[in-house]
N, C-alpha and C positions, 0 to 999 in steps of 0.2 A: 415703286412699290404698287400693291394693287388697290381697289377699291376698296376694302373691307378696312373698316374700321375701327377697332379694338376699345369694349363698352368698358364703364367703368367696372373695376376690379372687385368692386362689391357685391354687383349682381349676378357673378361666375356662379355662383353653388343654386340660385334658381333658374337659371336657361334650360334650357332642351340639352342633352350630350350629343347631336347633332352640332347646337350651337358653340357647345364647348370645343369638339373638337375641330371645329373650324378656326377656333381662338387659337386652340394649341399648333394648328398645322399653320398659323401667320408664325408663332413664336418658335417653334419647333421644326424640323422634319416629320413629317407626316408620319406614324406610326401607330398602330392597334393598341401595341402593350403601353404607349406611353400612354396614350388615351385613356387605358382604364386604370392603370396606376396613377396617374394623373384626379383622374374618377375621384379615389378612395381617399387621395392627399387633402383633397377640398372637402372631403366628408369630413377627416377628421382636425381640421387645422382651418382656420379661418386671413387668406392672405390678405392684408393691405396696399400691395401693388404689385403691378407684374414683377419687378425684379423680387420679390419675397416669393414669388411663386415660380420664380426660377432658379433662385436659391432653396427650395423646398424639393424641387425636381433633382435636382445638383446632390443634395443629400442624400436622398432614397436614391439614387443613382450609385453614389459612391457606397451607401450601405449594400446593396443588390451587389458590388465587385468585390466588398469583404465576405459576403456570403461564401458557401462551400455547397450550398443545393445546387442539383441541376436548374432545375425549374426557374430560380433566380439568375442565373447562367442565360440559361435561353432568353428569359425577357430583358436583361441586360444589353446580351448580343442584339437581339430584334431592333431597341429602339437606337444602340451606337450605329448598327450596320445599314440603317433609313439612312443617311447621309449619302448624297448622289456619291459617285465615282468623279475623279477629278478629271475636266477635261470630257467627260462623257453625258453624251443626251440621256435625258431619265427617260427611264420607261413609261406608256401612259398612265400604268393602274400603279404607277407611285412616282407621283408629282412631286416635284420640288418646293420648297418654300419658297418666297416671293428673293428672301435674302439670299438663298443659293441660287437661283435665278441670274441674279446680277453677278454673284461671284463668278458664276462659270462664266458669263459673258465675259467677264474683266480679265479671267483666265484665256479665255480664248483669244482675245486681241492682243495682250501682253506677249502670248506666245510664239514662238519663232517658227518657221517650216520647217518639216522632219521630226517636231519633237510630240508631235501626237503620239504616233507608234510605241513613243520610247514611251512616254508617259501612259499608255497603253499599259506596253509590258509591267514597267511599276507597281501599278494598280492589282495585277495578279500577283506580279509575288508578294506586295504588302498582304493579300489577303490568303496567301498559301501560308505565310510566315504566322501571321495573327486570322485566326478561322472566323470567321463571323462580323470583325470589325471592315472598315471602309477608312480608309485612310481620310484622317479631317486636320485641316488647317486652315487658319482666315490668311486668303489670298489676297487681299488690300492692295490690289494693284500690282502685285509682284509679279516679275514674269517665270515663265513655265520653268526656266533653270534653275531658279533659286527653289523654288518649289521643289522638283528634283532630287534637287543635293539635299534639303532636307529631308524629302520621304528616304533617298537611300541610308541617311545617318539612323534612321529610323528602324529601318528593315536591317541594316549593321547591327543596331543595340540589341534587338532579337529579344526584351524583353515583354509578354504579354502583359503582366499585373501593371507595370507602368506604364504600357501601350492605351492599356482599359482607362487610367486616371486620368494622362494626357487628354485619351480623347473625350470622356467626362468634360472635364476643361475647356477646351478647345469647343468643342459642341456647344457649352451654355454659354462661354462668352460671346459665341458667334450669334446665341440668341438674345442674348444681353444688349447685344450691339444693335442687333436688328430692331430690337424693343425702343429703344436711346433714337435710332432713326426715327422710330414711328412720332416720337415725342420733339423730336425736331423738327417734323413736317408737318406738325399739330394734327396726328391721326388720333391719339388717346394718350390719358390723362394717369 
């Protein structure tokens, strides 16, 4: 993990948003709209530890998928579709978190030769099938195959609304876990 070191959870609502969303982008994929939705959650709701402020995220997250506005659509998409591509370098002007970092390394070594391309293609048609989202799953060491067969089980089901929950899911736990590390390595309290 990196240097930064996640202050207590108390003083999140008088920082700089600067300094907030540097918090957010160790616990999170880096993203604008979670930023400022994020912003408004700590206006109105006072968290007691990171995981209550990712269970807070996780809520307005799944509220924003019951939505029927566009506008709630788009910020939804925004902050699921921050999640790198599996198996691919991120772009500079949208860094990874420190967690998806080590995932795609562990991705990439797990992985076998020839299965870039294929994992490649996946990646497109998962986001032809589902418009906006990034295929997320915690890769724990798995290698690229298994990975695979699930994105295709995936892109097989063909459904969005339950594409959008999964990855809801799958996204916070990945920063739930990320959080759990920080507090195993005694970064924050």
């Amino acid at each position: 993990m990196n240097t930064f070191t996640l202050p207590d959870i108390s003083t999140l609502p008088a920082l700089r948003p600067s300094d907030c969303n540097q918090i957010l982008d160790t616990l999170f994929e880096p993203s604008k709209h979670l930023h400022s939705l994020t912003e408004s959650l700590l206006l109105q709701q006072k968290c007691i530890s990171y995981e209550a402020l990712i269970d807070l995220v996780r809520a307005r997250l799944i509220s924003l998928a019951s939505s029927k506005a566009p506008d709630d659509r788009t910020v939804l998409l925004d902050i699921l579709g921050s999640h790198p591509r599996l198996g691919e370098k991120a772009p500079e002007e949208r860094p990874l978190s420190e967690f998806s970092k080590a995932e795609q390394a562990n991705l990439s070594m797990a992985g076998q030769h020839g299965t870039a391309q294929h994992l490649s293609l996946l990646n497109r048609e998962y986001e032809e099938k589902f418009p906006g989202l990034r295929y997320v799953t915690f890769v724990n060491g798995r290698g690229r195959d298994m990975i695979m067969e699930e994105m295709r089980r995936r892109i097989e089901r063909g459904d969005i609304e339950l594409e959008i929950l999964e990855t809801i899911q799958v996204s916070l736990w990945i920063s739930s876990q990320n959080h759990h590390a920080r507090l195993f390595c005694g970064e924050s309290s």
